[in-house]
N, C-alpha and C positions, 0 to 999 in steps of 0.2 A: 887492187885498189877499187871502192867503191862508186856508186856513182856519188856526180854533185850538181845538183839544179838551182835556178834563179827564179826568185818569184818578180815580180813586179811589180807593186800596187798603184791605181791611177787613180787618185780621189775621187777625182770630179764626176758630176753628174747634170746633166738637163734640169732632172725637179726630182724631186726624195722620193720613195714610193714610200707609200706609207706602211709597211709593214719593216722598209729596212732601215738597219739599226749599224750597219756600216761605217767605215769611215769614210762616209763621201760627203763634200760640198758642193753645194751649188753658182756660187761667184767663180768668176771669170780669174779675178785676181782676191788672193787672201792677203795680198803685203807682203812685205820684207824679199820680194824678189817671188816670191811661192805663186805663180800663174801657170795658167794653161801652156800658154805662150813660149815661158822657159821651162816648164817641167820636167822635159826630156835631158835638159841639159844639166840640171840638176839631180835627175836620177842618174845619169852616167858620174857626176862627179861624187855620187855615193859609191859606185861602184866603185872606183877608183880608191878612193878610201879605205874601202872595206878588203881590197885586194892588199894594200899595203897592210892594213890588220893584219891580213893572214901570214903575210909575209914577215910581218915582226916576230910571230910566231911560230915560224919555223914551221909551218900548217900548207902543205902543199896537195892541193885538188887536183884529179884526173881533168879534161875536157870537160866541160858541159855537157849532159844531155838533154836535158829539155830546159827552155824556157818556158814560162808562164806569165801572162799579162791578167790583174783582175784588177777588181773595181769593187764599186764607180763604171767605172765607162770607160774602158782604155782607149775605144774607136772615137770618143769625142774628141781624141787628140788628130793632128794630121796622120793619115798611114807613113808620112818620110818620117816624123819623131817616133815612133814605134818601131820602125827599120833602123833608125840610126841608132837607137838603144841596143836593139838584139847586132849590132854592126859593135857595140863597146865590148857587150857578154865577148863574143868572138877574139874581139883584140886584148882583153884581159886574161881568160880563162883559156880562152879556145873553145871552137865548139865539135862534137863528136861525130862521126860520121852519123848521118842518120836522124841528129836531133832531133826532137820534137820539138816545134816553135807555138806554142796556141796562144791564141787571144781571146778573151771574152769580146763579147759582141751584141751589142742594143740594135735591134734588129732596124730602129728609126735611124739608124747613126750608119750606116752603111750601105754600099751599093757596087755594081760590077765593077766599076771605075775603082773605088776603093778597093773592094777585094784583089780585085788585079795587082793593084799597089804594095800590098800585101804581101803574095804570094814572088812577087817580082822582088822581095828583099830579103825572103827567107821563112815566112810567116808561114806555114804546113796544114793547119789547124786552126777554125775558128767553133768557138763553143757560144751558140746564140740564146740568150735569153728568151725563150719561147714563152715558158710559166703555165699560159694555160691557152688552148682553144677556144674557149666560149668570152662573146666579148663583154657578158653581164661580171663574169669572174676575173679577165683585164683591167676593168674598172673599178671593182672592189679592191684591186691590189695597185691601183696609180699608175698602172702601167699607160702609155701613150701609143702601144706598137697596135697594127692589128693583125689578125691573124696571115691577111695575106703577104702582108712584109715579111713574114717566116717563112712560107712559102718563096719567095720572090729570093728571096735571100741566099735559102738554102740551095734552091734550085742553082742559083749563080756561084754558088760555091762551089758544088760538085763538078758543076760542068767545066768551071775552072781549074779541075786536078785537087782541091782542096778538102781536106779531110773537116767534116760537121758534124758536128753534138750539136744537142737542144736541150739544154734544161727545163725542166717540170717543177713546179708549185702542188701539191695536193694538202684539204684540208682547209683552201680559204674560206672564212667566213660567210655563210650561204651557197658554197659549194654541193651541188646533188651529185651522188655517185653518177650517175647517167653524164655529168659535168668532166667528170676527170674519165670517164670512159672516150667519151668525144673528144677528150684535148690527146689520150693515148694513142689512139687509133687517127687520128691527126699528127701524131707525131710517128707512127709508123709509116701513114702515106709517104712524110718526106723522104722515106728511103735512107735516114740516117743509121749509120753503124755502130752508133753511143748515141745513150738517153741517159741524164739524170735527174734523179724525182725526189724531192726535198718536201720534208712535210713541212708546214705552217706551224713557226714557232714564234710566239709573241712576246715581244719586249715590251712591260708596261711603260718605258718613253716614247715609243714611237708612236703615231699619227692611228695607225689601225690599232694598239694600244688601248690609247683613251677611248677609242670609240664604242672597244667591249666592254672596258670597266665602265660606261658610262651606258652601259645597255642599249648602244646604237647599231652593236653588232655581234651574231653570236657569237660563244666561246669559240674555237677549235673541238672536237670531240676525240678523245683516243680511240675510241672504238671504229669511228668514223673511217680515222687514219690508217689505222688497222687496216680495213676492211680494204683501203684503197691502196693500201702498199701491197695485197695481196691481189691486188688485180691487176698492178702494176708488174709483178713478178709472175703471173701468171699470162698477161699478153704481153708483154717483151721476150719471154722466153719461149710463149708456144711463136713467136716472129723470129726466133735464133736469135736472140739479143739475149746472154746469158749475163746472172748475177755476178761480179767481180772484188766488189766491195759491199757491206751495203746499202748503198743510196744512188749505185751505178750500173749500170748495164751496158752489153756491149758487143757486136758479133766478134768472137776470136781471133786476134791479131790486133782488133780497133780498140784495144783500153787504152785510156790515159796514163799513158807514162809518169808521166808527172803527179799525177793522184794516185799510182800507186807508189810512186817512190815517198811519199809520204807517210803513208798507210805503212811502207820496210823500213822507216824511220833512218833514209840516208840522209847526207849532208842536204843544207839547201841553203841561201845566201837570201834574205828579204829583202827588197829595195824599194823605197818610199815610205811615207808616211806609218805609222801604225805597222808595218810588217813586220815577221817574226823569221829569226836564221835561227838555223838545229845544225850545230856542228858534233860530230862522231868521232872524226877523224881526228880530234884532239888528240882522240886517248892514246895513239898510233906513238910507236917511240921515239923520242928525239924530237917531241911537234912542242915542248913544252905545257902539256896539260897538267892541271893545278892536282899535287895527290888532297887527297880529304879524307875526314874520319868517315869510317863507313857508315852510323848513327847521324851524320851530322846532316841539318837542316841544308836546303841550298842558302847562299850566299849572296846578297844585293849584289849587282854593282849598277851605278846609278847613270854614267855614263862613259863616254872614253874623249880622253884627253888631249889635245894636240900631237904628244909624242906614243899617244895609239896605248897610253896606259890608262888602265879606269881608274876610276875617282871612289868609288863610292867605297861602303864599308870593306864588301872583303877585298877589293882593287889596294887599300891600305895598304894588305899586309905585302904587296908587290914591292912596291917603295923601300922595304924594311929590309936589309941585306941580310937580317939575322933568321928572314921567316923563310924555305925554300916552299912558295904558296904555289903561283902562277907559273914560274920560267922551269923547276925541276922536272924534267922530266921523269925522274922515278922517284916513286913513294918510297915513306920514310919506315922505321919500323912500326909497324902497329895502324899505317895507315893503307887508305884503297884509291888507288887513282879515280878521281869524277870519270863518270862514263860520259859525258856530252855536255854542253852550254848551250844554253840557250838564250838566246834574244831580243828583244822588241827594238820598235825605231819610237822616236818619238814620234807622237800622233798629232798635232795641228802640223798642217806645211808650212805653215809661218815660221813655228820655234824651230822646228826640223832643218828648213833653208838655215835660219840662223846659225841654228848649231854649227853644222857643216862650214857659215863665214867665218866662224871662229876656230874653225882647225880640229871641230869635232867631228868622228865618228856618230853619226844621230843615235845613237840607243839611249833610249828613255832608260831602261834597265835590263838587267842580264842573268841570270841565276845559272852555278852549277848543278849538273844532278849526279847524284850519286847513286850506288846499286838497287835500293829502293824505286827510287822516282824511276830511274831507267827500265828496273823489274814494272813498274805497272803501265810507263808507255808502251813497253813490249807488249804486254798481254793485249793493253785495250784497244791496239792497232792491230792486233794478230789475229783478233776475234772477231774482225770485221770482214776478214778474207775469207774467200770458200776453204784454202787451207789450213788455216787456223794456225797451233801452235803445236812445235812437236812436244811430248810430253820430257824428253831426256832436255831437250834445250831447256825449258821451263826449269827443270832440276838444276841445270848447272847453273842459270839464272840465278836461284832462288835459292840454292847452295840444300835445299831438299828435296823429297820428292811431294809430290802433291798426295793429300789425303784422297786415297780412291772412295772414300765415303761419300766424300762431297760430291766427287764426279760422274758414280752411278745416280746419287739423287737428280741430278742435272739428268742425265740421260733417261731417267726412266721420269721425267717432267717431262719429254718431249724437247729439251732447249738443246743437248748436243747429240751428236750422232755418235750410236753404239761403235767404233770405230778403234781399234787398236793404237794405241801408240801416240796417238793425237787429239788434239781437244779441236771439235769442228761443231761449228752453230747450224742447229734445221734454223728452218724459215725460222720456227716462232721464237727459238733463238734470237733471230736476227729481229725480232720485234719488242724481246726484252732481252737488247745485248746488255745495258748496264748494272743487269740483276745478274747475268753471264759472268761480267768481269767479276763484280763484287766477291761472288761466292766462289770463282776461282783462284783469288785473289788471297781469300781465307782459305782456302786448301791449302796454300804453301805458306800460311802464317802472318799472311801481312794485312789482314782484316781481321 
């Protein structure tokens, strides 16, 4: 049996920053019950829900291994609703020996006391919003922390037994290389074991947005990014923080579990607003997964229903004694079992709480995928990892083999490594992974 993880999501936030494009707000209370106040108690009565889903469906999950809390701000909750959550994970699922517990962490929102708190309920891991060293490039991005709060922070983590990541921002608007050299080598000071470094990607609704369409700030540069993702990969790893994923680094043993279990496309359950569940383990026999034509498009459903049945288009054909859609476990002649569902919650906390008053399940919507859809999240997760993909898996995936034409052009581009057996990304691979996917995508026909 696979593994199966729980994400979190905490909306809230202090004040927006102006480049993110999240699902976080900033009131206190958004109505209909949706507050800071009860949030906890409403995300466990998700859980709760969502566990009986599974159990309607004959869908039965190993232990938990990792949690994950993100945002928003999940530390601008008290640390006892954080602990009482990852205390429901436990009493629903069960949790694993060993789990990983992380929290993101706004580095203004936290202190020994809290941390303590933390770690005193199960919390293992905190991943702090660093972004950047320099506090001219803070301020371009709305951030409120400064750099010695990261300091302060991490120091108090460590010393507390607790495992610390720092996230990185490179590429913000008036960012100088010498800028992200000084936030890197700042982030290696803190003696953290994971780093993650996220290039600057601009939503024209957000706040730093308007600012460059309006010529207040400059574009982002690719070249730019470039140039700092390679610097970024070359002092993280000349510090023994090697590439894992990539946009992650890490010294060996300290990767995120939980970011990579996402990356090997296991089960995972979303909880809160806007979150998104990837179930696998449907397709397992006896679990009730829906067969489907192997051509066929995924399939709405729009939400789920007091008695845990969906509503929407293909939820229909559930209801229908004469269609075996949803509850059959084996496909029919000429059909292919869906390889996985996936999920969103619905996104304001307001409709969300609602939902849930009225006996719903919160999914805004749901699609099956089928060997298709499933063939290309394999690939564009597999091609992230220093492993990459094996070539005979890829075949039976793809029910061929991959054109070697395409894949000496890739290699003698420089983007995979001449490597027997396997499709593996160099660096600059890893800096045009989605010309990667595309064109290996078209080696086995599906581009």
């Amino acid at each position: 049996m696979g593994s199966y993880q729980v994400y979190i999501h905490v909306p809230f936030c202090m004040r927006r920053c102006g480049y993110c494009d999240f699902n976080t707000y900033t009131a206190r209370d958004l109505g209909g019950g949706a507050s800071r106040e009860h949030y906890a108690d409403l995300a466990i009565q998700e859980m709760r829900m969502v566990r009986d889903w599974q159990t309607s469906r004959g869908l039965i999950e190993p232990p938990v291994s990792t949690i994950f809390f993100g945002g928003g701000t999940p530390t601008i909750l008290p640390a006892q609703d954080l602990v009482r959550m990852v205390e429901a994970v436990a009493d629903l699922w069960g949790l694993s020996s060993g789990a990983e517990i992380t929290t993101e962490a706004n580095p203004d929102t936290v202190d020994r006391t809290y941390l303590k708190q933390l770690l005193r309920g199960g919390i293992n891991r905190v991943s702090f919003g660093m972004q950047s060293a320099v506090p001219s490039v803070l301020a371009t991005l709305d951030r409120t922390h400064t750099p010695a709060n990261v300091t302060n922070d991490v120091a108090a983590a460590k010393d507390l037994g607790l495992r610390a990541s720092v996230d990185l921002i490179y590429g913000t608007p008036g960012e100088r290389l010498e800028d992200w050299r000084t936030s890197l080598q700042a982030a290696l000071d803190l003696g953290v074991e994971h780093v993650s470094a996220y290039a600057m990607t601009l939503e024209p609704t957000t706040k730093m947005g308007r600012a460059v369409r309006r010529g207040q700030l400059p574009a982002p540069d690719d070249d730019d990014e470039a140039a700092k993702y390679e610097m970024a990969d070359d002092m993280l790893s000349e510090a023994g923080l090697y590439w894992y994923e990539i946009s992650n680094w890490a010294r060996p043993g300290q990767e995120s579990r939980h970011n990579l279990g996402y990356w090997h496309n296991v089960d995972w359950a979303g909880i809160g607003p806007g979150a998104h569940s990837h179930y696998r383990a449907l397709e397992g026999e006896g679990t009730g997964m829906a067969p489907v034509e192997e051509a066929r498009e995924p399939e709405p459903v729009s939400s789920v229903s007091p008695g845990f049945r969906a509503t929407g288009k293909a939820a229909a054909q559930e209801a229908d004694p004469g269609v075996r859609w949803w509850l059959s476990p084996e496909p029919g002649l000429g059909e292919r079992r869906a390889r996985a569902i996936r999920s969103w919650d619905i996104a304001h906390p307001r409709d969300w709480a609602a939902a849930m008053d009225a006996g719903h399940v919160p999914w805004q919507d749901a699609e099956l995928l089928g060997w298709r859809q499933d063939l290309e999240e394999t690939v564009m997760l597999a091609l992230r990892l220093p492993e990459g993909l094996g070539l005979d898996r890829l075949t039976r995936l793809a029910g061929r083999p991959a054109d070697p034409k395409i894949l000496k052009d890739l290699v003698d581009q420089g983007l995979l490594l001449p490597v027997p057996d396997r499709i593996q990304v160099t660096r600059r691979g890893r800096l045009l992974n989605d010309l990667v996917i595309d064109q290996v995508l078209e080696a086995v026909g599906i581009r």
